[in-house]
C-alpha positions as a Markdown table, in Angstrom:
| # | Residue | x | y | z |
|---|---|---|---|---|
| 1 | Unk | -13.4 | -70.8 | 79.2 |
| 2 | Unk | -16.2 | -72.5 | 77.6 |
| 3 | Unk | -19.5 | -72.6 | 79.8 |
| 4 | Unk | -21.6 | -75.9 | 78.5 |
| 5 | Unk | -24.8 | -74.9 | 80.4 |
| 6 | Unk | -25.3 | -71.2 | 79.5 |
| 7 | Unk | -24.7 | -69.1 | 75.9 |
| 8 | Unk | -23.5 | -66.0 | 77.4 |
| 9 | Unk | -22.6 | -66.8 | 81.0 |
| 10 | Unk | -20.7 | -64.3 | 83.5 |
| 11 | Unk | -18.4 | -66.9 | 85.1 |
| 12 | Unk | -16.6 | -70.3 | 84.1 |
| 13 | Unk | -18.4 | -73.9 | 83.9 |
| 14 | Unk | -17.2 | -74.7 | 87.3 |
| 15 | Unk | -18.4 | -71.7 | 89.1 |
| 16 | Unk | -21.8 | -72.2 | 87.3 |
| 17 | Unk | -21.5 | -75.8 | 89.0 |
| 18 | Unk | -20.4 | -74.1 | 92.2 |
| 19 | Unk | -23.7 | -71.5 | 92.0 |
| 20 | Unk | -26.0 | -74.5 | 91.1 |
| 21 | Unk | -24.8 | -76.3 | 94.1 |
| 22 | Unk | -26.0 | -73.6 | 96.2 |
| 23 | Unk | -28.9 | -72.7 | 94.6 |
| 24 | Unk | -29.8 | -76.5 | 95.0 |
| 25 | Unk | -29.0 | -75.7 | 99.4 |
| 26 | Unk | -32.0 | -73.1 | 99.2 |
| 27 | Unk | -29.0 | -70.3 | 100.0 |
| 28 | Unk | -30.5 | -66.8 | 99.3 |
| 29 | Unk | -28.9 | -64.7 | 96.4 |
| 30 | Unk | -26.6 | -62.8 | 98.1 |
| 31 | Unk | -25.0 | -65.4 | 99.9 |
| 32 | Unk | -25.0 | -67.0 | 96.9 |
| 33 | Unk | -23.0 | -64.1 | 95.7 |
| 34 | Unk | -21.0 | -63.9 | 98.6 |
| 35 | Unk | -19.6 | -67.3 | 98.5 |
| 36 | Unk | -19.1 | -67.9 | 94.6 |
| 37 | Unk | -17.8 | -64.1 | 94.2 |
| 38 | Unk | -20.2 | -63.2 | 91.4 |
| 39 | Unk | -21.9 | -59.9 | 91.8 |
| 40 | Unk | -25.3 | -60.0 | 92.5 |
| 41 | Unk | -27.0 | -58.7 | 89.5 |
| 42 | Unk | -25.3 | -61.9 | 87.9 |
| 43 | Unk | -26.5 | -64.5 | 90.1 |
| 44 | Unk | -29.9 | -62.9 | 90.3 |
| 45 | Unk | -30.3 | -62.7 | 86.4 |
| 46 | Unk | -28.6 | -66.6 | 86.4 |
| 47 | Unk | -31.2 | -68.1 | 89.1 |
| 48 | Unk | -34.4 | -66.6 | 87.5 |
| 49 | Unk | -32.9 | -68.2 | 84.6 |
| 50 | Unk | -33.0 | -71.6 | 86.3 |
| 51 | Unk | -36.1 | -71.1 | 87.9 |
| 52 | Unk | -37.9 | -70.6 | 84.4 |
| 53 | Unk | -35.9 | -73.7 | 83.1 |
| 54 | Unk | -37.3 | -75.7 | 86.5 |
| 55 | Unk | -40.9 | -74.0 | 86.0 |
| 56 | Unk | -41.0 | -75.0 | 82.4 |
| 57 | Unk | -39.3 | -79.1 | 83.2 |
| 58 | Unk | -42.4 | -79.1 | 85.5 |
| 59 | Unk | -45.3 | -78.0 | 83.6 |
């Protein structure tokens, strides 16, 4: 499984796709969690991630 959006990432491209779709709904991190079946600690570490990436696109 290669992940094209992330170095080190705890799921597959696809389920990164699946989580960004989400994140993109305005879902909260655990139901985030809840419906991509990532554990929490994952898709909070993943979503700060992308909120840095967003912060930094915007400044």
């Amino acid at each position: 499984m290669i992940n094209n959006y992330d170095k080190h990432p705890p799921t597959s491209e696809a389920r990164f796709k699946h989580i960004i779709h989400l994140f993109v709904e305005d879902l909260p991190a655990s139901k985030i969690a809840e419906l991509s079946r990532v554990i929490l600690v994952s898709i909070n570490n993943l979503l700060l991630k992308i909120r840095c990436r967003l912060a930094h696109f915007c400044a």
